[in-house]
C-alpha distance (Angstrom), angle and dihedral (degrees) to the residues before:
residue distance angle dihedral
X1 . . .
X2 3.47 . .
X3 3.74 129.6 .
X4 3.92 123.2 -168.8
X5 3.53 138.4 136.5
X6 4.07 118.0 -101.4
X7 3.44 111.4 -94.4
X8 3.87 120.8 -151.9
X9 4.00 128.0 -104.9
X10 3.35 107.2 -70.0
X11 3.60 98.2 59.9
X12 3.99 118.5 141.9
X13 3.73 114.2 -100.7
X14 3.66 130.3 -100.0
X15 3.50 115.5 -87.4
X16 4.09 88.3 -153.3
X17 4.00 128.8 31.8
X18 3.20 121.0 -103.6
X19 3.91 129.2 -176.1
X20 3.63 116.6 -110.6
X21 3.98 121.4 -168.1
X22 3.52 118.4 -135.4
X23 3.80 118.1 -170.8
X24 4.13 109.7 -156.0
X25 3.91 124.3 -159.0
X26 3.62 144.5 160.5
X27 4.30 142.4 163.7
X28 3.44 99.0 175.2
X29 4.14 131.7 78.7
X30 3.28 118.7 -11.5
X31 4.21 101.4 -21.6
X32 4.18 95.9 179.5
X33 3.57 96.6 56.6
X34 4.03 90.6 30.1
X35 3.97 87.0 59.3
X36 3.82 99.9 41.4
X37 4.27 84.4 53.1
X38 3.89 91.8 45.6
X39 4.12 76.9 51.4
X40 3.96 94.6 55.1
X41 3.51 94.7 40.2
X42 4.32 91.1 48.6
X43 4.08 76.3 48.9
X44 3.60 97.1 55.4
X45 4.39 97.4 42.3
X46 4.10 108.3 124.8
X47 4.13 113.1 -99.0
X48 3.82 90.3 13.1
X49 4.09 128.1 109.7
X50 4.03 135.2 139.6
X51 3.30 96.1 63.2
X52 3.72 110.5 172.1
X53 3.72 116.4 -163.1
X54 3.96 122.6 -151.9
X55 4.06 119.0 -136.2
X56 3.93 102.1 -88.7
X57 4.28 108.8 -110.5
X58 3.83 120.0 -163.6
X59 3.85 113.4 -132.6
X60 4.18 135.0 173.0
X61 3.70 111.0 -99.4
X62 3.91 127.1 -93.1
X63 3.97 110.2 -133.9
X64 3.79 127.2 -177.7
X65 4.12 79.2 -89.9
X66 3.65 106.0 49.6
X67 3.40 129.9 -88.7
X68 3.59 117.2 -9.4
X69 4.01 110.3 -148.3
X70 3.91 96.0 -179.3
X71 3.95 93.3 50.8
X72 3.95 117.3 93.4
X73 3.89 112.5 -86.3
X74 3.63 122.4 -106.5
X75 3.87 135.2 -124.2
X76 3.51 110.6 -139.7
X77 3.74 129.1 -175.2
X78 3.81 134.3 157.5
X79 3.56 126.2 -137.1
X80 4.08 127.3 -163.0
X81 3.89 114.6 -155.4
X82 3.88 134.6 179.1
X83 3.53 107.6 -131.0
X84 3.41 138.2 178.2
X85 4.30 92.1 -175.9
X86 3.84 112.7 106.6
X87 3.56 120.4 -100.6
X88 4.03 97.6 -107.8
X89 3.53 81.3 42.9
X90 3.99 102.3 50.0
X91 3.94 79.9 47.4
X92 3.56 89.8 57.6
X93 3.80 103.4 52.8
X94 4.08 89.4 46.7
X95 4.12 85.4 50.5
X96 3.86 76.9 54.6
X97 3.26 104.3 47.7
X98 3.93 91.6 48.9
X99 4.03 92.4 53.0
X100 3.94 81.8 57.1
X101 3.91 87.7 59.2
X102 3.23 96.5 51.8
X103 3.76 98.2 -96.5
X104 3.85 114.8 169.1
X105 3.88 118.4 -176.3
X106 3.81 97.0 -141.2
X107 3.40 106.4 135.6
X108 3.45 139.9 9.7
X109 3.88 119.4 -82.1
X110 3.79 80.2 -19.8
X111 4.03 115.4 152.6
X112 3.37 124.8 -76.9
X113 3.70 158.7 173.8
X114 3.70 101.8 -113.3
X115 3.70 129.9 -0.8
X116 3.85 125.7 -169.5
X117 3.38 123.6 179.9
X118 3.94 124.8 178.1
X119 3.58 106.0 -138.9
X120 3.58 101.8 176.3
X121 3.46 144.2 4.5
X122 4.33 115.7 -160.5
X123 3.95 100.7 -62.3
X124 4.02 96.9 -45.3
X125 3.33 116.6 136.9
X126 4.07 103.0 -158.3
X127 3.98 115.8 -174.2
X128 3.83 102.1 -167.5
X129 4.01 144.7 153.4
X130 3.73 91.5 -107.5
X131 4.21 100.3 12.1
X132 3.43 131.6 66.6
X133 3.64 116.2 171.4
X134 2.99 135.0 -142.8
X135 3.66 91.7 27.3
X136 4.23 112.7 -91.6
X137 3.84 89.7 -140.7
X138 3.96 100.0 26.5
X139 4.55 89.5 89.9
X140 4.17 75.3 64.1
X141 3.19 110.6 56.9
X142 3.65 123.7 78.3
X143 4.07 93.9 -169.6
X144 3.89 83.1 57.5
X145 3.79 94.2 43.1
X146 3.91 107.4 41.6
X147 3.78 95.8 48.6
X148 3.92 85.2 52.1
X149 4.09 91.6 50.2
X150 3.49 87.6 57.8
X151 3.88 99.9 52.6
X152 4.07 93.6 42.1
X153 4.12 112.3 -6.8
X154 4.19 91.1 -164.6
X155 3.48 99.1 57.7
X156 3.53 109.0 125.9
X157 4.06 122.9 -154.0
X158 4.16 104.3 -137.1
X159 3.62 113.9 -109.8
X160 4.07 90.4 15.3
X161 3.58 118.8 56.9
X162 3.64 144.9 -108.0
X163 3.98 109.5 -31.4
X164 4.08 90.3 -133.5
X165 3.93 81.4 66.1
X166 3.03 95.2 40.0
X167 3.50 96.0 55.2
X168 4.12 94.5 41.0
X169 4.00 83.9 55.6
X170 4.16 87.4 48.7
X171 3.70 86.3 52.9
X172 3.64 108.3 49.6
């Protein structure tokens, strides 16, 4: 495991692949065909290939207060890539591909078109102003954690344990 501080865009490639996580959501618009773009486009960033796409699940939204039953239901998805793109910059490119969805940052954990959220990247652990990885919140959440079992049920999230358990603990 690997423990750095996020560096900003810019940052020199990797000289090896490593596979990032990407979890993909959306409640507002048109989320199906929203996703499967946000797919193409992941498909199409510089030094990345393989990515592996989970079967999209609809879930209630997560607000600051819970869950929010009356809110527009989310799409969620995750999507494994090998990447040779630095973290910051990996971060970047999905912060683009959001603003071409329409995303707006308004308010926090707030609907939206498109969310992606880079959950983890190989086995770093990256403490920065503007990246945390893996994801503080991501061992919580089951629609983050089932789609991932079913694209690669070993994975492990550093620091927290193998997502299968994770998700067996989520569920009982």
């Amino acid at each position: 495991m690997s423990v750095r501080l996020a560096h900003g865009p810019g940052e020199a490639p990797r000289t090896t692949p490593v596979t990032a996580v990407v979890a993909l959501g959306a409640n507002l618009g048109r989320r199906a065909e929203t996703l499967a773009a946000a797919v193409d486009e992941l498909r199409r960033l510089t030094l990345t290939n393989d990515v592996r796409v989970s079967t999209p699940i609809e879930t209630v939204a997560v607000t600051l207060d819970g869950e929010d039953e009356d809110a527009p239901r989310y799409l969620n998805a995750v999507a494994l890539l090998t990447t040779r793109l630095a973290p910051a910059e990996l971060l970047a490119s999905l912060h683009r591909i959001e603003a071409r969805h329409g995303r707006v940052r308004r308010e926090r954990w707030g609907d939206r078109t498109l969310d992606l959220d880079l959950i983890a990247y190989g086995d770093d652990v990256i403490d920065g102003p503007d990246l945390v990885v893996p994801h503080p919140r991501a061992h919580e959440r089951e629609f983050v954690l089932g789609p991932w079992a079913e694209l690669d049920p070993d994975a492990e999230i550093p620091g927290r344990g193998r997502i299968a358990d994770l998700l067996e603990g989520l569920r009982r």
